[in-house]
C-alpha positions as CSV (number, residue, x, y, z in Angstrom):
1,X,81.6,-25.5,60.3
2,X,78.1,-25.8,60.0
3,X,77.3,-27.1,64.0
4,X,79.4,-24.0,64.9
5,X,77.8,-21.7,62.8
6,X,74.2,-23.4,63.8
7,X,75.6,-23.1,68.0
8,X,76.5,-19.2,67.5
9,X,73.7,-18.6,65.4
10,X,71.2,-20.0,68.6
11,X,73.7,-18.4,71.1
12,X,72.9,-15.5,69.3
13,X,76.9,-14.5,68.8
14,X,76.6,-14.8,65.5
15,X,77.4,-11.6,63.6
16,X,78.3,-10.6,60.1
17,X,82.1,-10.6,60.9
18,X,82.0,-14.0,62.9
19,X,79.7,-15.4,59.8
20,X,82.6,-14.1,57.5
21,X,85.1,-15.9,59.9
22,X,83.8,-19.3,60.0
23,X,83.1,-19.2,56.3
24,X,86.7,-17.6,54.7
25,X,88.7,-20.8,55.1
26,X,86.2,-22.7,53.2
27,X,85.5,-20.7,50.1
28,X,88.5,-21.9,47.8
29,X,87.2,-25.7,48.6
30,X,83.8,-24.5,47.7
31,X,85.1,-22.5,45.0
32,X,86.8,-26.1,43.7
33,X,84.1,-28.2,44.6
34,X,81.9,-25.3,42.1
35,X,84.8,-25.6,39.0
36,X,84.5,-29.0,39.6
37,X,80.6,-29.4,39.2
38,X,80.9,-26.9,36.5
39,X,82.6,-29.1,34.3
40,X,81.5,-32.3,35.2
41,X,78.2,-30.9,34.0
42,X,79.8,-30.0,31.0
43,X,81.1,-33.8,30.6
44,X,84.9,-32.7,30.6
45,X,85.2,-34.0,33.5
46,X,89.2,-34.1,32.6
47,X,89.5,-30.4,32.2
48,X,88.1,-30.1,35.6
49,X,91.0,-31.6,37.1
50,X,93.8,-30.1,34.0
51,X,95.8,-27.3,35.4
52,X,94.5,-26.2,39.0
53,X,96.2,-27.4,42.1
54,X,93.4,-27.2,44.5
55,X,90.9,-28.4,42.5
56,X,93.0,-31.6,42.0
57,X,93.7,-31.9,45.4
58,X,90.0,-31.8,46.1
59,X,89.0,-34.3,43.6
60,X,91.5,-36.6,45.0
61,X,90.6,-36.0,49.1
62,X,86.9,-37.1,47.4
63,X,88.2,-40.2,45.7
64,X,90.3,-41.5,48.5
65,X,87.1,-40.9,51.0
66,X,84.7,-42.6,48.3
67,X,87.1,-45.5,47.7
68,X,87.9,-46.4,51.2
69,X,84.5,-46.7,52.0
70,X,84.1,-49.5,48.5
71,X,87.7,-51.2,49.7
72,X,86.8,-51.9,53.3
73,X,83.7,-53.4,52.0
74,X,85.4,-55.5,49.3
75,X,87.9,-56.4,51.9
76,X,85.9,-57.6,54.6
77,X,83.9,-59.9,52.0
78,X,87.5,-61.3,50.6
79,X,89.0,-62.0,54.2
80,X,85.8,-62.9,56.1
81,X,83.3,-63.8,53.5
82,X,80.9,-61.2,55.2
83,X,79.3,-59.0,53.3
84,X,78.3,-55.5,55.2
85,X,76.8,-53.1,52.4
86,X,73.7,-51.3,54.4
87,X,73.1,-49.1,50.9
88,X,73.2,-51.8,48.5
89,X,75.5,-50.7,46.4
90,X,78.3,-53.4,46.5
91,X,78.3,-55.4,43.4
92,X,78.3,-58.9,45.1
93,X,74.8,-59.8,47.1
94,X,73.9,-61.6,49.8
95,X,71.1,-64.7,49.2
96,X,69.6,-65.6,52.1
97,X,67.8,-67.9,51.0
98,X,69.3,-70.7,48.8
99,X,67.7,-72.9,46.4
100,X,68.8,-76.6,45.9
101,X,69.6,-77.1,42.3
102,X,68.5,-80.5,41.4
């Protein structure tokens, strides 16, 4: 959404009424993503999800995407003893260099 406003914007097509366009089907994600921070802020992280269909459904879309992410790690260091974390944020690290324990 972004790239096309950013390519219409520099095109200079972009008017209020295309702005409004690109930007409708996104505001009830936003609008969950906002509940969301709202109460996760609030530490009732539970009531943020209690009740509202969308907002659940956007929590879970952000927990699959996070969790792939942490399973293809963890399975690539199970099945091929590799481990491929360019953030550092796997809790199993690499030493490349190995002491001898005597």
């Amino acid at each position: 959404m972004v790239a096309q406003l950013e390519h219409q914007f520099r095109l200079r097509r972009l008017s209020l009424q295309g702005l409004w366009f690109y930007c409708h089907p996104m505001m009830g994600s936003m609008r969950a993503l906002a509940a969301v921070i709202h109460q996760a802020s609030a530490k009732n992280f539970a009531k943020a999800m209690a009740g509202d269909n969308s907002v659940r459904s956007l929590l879970e879309k952000m927990t699959e995407c996070a969790s792939n992410a942490y399973l293809s790690i963890l399975e690539r260091w199970v099945y091929e003893g590799i481990i491929d974390d360019p953030y550092g944020k796997f809790f199993i690290a690499e030493n490349r260099s190995p002491k001898k324990v005597l």
